[in-house]
SEVOVEX-5007 format. One record per residue: residue number from 0; chain; x, y, z of N, C-alpha, C, O, CB in turn. Coordinates in pm, 1 decimal. Each point is the difference from the previous one (the first is absolute). Glycine has a CB too. Example, Ala and Ser with C-alpha at 12.3 -4.5 7.8 and 13.67 -1.06 7.14 Angstrom:
// SEVOVEX-5007
> 0|A|1319.0|-569.0|780.0|-89.0|119.0|0.0|90.0|120.0|0.0|103.6|-1.9|66.5|-292.8|-115.4|58.1
> 1|A|154.2|222.3|-196.6|82.0|119.0|6.0|-77.0|109.0|73.0|50.9|110.8|16.9|67.5|-173.6|-231.4
END
This chain:
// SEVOVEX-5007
> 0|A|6435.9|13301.2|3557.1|52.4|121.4|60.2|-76.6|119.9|-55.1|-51.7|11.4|-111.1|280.5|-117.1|139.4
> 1|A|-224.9|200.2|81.4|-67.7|126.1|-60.4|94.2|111.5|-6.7|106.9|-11.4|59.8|-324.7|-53.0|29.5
> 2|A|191.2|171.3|-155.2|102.7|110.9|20.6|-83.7|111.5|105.0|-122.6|-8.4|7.4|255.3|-27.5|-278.3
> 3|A|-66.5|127.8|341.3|10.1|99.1|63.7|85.6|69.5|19.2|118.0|-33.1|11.2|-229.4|-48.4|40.8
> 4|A|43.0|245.7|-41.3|117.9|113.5|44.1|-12.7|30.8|138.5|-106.8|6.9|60.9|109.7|108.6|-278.9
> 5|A|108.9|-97.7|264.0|18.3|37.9|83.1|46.9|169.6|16.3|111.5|41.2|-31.9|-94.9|-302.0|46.2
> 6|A|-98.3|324.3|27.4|27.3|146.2|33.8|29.4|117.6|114.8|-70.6|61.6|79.9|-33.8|-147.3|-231.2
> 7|A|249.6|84.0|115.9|42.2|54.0|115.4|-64.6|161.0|43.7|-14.9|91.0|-81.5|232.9|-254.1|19.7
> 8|A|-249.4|171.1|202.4|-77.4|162.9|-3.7|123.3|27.6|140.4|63.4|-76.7|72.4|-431.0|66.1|-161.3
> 9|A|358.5|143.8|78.3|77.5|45.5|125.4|-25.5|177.2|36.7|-26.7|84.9|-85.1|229.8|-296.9|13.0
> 10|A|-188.3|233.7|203.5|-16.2|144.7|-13.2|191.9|34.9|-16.2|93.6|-38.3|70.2|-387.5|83.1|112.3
> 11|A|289.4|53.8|-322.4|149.6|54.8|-71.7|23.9|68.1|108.2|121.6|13.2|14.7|-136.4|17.4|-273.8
> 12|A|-76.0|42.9|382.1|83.3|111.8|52.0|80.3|-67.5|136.5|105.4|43.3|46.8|-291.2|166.1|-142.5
> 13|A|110.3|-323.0|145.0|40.9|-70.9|97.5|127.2|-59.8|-48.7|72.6|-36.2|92.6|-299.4|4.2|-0.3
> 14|A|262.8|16.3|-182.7|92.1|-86.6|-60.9|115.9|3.3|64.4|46.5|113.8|6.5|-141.4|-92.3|-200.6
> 15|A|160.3|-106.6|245.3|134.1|-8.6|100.7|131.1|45.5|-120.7|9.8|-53.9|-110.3|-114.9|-192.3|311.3
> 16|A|177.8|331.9|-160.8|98.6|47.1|-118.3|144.4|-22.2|47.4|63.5|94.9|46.0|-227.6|92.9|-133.7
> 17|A|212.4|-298.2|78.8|141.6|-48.5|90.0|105.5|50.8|-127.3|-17.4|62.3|-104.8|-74.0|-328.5|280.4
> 18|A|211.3|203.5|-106.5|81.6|-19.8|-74.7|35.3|-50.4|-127.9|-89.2|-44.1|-72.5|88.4|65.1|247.1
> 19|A|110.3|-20.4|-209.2|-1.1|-73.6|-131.1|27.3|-117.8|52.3|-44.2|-63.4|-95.7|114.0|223.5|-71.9
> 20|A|-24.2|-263.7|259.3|37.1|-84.6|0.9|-147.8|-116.3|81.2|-21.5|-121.2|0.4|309.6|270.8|-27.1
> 21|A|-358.4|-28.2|84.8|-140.1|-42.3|37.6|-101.1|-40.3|-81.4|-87.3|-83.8|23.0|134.5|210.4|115.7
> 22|A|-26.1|-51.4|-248.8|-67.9|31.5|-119.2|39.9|-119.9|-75.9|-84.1|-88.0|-18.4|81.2|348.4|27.5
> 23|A|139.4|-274.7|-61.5|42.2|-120.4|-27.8|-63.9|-167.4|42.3|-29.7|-97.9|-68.4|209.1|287.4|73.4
> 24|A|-180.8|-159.5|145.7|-10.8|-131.9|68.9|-194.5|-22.2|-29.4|-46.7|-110.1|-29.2|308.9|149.3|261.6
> 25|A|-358.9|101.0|-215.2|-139.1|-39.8|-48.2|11.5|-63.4|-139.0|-76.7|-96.2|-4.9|-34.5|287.2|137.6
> 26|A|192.1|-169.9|-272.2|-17.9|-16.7|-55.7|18.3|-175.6|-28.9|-52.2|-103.4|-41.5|68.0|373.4|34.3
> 27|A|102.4|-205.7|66.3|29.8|-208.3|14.3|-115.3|-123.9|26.2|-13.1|-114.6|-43.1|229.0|201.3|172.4
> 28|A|-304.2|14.2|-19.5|-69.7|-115.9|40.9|-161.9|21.0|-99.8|-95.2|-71.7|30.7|242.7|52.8|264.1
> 29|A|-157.1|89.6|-374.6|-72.7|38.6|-138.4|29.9|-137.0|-45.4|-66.7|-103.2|6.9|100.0|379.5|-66.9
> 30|A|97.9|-248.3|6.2|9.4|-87.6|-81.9|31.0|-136.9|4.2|-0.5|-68.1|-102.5|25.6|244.3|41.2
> 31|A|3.2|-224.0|178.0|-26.5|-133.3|79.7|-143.5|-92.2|-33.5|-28.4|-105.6|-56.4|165.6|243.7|250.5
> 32|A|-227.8|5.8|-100.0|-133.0|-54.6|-8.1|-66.9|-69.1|-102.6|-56.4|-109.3|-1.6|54.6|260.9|122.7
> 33|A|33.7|1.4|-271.6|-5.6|-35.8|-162.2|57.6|-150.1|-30.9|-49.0|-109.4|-28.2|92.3|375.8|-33.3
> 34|A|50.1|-227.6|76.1|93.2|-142.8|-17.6|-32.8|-145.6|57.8|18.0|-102.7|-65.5|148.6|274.0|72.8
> 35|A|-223.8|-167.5|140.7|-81.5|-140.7|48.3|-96.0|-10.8|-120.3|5.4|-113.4|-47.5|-5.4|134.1|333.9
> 36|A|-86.0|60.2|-351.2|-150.7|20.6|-68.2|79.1|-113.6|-170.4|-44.4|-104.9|-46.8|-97.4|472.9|180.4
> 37|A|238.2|-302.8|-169.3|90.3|-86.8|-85.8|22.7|-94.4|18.7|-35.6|-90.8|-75.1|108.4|208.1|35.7
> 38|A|-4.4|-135.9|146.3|71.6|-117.0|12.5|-129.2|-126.4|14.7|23.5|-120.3|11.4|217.1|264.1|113.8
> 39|A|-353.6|-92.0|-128.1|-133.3|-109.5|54.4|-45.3|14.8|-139.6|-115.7|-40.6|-11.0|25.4|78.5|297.3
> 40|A|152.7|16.6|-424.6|-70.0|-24.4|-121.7|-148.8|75.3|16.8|-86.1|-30.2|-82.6|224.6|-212.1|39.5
> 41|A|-180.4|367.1|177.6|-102.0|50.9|-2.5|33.4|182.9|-48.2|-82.9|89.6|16.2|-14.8|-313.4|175.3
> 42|A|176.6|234.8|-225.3|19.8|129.6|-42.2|-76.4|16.8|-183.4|17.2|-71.6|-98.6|246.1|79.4|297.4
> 43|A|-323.9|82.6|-185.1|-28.2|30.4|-119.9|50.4|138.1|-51.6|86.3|0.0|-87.9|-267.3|-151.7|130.9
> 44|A|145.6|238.4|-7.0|109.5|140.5|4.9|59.5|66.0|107.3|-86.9|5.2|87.0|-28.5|39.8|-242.9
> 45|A|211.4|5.1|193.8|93.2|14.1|109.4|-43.0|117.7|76.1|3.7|37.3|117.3|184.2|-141.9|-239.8
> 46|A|-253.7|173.0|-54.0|-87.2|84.4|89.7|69.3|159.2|1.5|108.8|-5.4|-57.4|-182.6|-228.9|221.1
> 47|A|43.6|369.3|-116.6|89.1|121.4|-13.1|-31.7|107.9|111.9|-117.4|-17.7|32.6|129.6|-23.9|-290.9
> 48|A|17.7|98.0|297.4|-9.5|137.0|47.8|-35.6|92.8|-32.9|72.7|63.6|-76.4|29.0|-117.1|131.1
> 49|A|-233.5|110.4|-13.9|-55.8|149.8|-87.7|62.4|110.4|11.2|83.4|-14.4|89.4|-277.5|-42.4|-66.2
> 50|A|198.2|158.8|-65.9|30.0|121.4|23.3|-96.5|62.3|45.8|-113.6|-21.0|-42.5|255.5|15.2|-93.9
> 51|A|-113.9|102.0|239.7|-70.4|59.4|112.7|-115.4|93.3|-88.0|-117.2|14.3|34.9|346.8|-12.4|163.0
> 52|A|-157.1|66.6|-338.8|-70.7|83.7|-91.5|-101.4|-74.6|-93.7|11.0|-110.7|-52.7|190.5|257.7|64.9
> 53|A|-293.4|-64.4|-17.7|-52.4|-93.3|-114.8|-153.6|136.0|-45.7|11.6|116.4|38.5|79.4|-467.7|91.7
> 54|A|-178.9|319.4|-186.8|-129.3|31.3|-66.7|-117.4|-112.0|25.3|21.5|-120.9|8.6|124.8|246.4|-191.4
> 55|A|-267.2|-65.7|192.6|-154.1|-64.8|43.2|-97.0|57.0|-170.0|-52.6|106.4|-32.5|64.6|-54.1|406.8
> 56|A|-1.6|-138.6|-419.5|-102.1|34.7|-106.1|-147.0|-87.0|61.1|-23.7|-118.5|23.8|233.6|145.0|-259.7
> 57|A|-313.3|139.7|248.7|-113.1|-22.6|32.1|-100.8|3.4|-107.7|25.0|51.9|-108.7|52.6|19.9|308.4
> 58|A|-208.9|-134.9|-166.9|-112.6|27.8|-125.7|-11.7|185.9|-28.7|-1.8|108.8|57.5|-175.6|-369.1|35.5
> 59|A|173.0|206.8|-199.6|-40.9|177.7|-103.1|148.7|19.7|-29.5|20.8|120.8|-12.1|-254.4|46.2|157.6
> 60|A|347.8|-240.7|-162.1|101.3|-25.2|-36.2|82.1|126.0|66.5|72.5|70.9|-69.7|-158.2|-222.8|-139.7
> 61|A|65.1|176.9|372.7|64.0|99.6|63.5|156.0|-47.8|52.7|11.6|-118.6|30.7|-263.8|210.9|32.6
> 62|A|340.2|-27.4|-55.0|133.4|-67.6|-17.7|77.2|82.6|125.6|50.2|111.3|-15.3|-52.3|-171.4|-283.0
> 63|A|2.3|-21.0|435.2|32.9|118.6|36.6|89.2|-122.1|141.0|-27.1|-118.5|19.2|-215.2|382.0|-130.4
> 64|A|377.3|-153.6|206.6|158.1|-76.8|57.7|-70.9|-78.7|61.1|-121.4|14.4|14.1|321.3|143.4|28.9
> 65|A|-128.9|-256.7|3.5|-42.5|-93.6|49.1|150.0|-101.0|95.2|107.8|50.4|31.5|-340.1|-14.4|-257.0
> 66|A|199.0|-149.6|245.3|-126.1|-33.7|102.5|-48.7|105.7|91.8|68.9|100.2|-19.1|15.8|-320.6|23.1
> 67|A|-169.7|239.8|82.9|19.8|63.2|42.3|10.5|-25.2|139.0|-52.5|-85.8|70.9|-9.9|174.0|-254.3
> 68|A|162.2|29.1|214.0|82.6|-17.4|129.1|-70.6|0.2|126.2|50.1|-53.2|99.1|118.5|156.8|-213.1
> 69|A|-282.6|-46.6|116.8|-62.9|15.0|142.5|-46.6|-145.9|18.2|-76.7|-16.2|94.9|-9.8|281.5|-99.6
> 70|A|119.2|-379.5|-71.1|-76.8|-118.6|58.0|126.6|-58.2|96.9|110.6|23.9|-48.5|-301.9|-87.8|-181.5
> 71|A|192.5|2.1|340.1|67.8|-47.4|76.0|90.7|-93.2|-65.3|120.8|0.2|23.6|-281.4|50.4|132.0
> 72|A|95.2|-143.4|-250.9|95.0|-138.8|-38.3|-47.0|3.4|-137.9|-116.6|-4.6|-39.2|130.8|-166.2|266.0
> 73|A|109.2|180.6|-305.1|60.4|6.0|-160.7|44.2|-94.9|-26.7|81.2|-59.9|70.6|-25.1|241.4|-85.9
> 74|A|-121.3|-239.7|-152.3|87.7|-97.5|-6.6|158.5|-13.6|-33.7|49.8|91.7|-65.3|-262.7|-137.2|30.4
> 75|A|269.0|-28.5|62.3|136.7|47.3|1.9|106.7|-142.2|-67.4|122.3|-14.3|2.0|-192.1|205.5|245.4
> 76|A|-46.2|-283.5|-305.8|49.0|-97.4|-108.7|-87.3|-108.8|-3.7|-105.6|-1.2|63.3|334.7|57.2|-38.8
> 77|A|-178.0|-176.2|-117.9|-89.8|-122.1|-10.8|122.1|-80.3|-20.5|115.8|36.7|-19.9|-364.4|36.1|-83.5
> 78|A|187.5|-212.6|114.3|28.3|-65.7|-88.0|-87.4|-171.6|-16.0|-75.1|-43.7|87.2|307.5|223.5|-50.8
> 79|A|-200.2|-250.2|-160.4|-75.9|-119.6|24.6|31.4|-130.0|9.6|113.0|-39.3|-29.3|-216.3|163.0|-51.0
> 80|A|-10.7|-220.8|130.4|64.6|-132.5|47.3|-126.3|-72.3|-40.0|-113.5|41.1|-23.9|294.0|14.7|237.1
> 81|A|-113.5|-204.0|-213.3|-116.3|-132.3|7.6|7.2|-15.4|135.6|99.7|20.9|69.3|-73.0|-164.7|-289.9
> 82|A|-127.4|109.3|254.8|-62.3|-124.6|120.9|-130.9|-80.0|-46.5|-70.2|17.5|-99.6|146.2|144.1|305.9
> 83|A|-85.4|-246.6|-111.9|-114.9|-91.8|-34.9|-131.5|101.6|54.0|-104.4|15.4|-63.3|249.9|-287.0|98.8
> 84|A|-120.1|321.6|66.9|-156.8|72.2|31.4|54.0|158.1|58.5|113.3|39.4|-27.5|-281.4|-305.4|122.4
> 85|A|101.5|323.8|-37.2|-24.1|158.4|23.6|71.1|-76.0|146.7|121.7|-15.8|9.9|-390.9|192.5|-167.4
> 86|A|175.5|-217.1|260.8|95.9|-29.5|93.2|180.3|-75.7|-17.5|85.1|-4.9|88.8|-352.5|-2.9|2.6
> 87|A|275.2|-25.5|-186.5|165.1|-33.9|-24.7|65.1|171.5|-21.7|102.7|44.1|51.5|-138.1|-339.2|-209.9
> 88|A|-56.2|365.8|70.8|122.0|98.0|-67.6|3.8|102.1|164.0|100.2|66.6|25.9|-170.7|-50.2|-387.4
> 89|A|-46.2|-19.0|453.7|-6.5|103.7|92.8|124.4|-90.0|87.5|100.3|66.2|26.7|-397.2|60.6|-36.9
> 90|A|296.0|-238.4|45.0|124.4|-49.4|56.2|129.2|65.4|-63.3|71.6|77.8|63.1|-196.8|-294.9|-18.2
> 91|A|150.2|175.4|-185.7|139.6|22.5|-45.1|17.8|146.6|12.2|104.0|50.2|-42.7|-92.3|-248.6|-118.7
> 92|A|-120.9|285.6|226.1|14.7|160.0|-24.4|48.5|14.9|166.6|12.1|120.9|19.9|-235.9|-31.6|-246.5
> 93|A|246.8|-144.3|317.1|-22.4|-6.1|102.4|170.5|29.9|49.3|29.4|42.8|111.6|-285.3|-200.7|-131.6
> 94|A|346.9|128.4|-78.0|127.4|39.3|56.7|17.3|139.4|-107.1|64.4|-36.0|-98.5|51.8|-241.8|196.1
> 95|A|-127.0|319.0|-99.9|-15.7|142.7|-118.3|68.2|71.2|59.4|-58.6|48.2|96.9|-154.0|-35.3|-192.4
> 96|A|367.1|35.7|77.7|42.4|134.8|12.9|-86.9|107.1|96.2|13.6|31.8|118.1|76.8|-90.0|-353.6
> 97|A|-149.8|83.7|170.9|-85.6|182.7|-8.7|-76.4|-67.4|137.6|-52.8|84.3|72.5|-21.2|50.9|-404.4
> 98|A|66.0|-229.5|361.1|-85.0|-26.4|150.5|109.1|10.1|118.6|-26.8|-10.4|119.7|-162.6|-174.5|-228.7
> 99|A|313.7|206.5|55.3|89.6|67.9|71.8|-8.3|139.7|62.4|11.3|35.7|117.3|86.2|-176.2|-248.9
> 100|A|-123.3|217.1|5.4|-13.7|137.7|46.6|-140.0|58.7|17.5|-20.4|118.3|-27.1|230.3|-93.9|-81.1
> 101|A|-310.1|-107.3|154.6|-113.3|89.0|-2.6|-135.4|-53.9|-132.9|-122.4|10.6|7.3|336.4|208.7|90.2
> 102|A|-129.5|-274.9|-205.7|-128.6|13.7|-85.7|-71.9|-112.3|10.1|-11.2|-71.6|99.6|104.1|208.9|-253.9
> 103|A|-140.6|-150.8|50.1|-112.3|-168.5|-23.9|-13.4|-33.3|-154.6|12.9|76.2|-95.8|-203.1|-21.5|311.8
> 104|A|159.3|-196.1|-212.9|-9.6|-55.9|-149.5|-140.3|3.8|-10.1|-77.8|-22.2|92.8|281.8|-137.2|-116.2
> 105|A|-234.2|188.9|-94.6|-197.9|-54.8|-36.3|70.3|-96.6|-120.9|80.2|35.0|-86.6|-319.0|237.0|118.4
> 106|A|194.5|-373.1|-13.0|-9.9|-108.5|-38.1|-120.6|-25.3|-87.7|-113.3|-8.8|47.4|243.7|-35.7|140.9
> 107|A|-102.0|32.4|-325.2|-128.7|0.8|-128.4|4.6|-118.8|-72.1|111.0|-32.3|-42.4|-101.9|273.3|-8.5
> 108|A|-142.9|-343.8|17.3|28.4|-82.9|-97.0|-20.6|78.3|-164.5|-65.0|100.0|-30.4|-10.7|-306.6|225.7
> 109|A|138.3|138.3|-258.4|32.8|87.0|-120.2|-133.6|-88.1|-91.8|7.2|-122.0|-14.2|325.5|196.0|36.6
> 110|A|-449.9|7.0|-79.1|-76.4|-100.3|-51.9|17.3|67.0|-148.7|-26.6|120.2|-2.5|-150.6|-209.0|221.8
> 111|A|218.8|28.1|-347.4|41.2|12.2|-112.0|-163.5|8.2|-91.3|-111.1|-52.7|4.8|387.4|-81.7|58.7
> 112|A|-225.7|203.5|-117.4|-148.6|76.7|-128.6|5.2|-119.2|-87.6|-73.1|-7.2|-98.8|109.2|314.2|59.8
END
């Protein structure tokens, strides 16, 4: 088995903003998905949600807000898994939440130092 992240990108402004009980029910199926990735002994971390805020440290050690917003699609979380190959983990990315509302997974093999 290999490991990979999976990284969720989405555009924040498109973002569908329901209810709480809508909101509820996406989450559910979050954690379903997570939960198949477990239940197959392929979960390695569950993984988190970024915050929209953050900082870009550039060369010449310039420190300045970030991400930045004018790019269309932010990342907007990860998380990681085993599969046997790159085509397995792009399958298991294939029921993903966030391909609900618009976004997409990039799918990475994780190659260790």
């Amino acid at each position: 088995m290999k490991d990979f992240l999976l990284v969720f990108r989405n555009d924040f402004k498109a973002m569908p903003q329901g209810s709480p009980e809508e909101m509820q029910a996406m989450m559910k199926k979050w954690m379903d998905w997570i939960g198949n990735f477990a239940a197959q002994n392929k979960l390695i971390d569950r993984g988190n949600r970024l915050h929209a805020d953050g900082k870009v440290v550039t060369p010449g050690n310039v420190i300045t807000d970030g991400p930045y917003t004018e790019v269309k699609e932010l990342i907007g979380g990860y998380t990681l898994i085993k599969a046997e190959s790159l085509e397995e983990a792009a399958e298991m990315a294939k029921n993903c939440p966030i391909l609900l509302v618009g976004g997409n997974v990039e799918v990475r093999e994780i190659n260790p130092m």
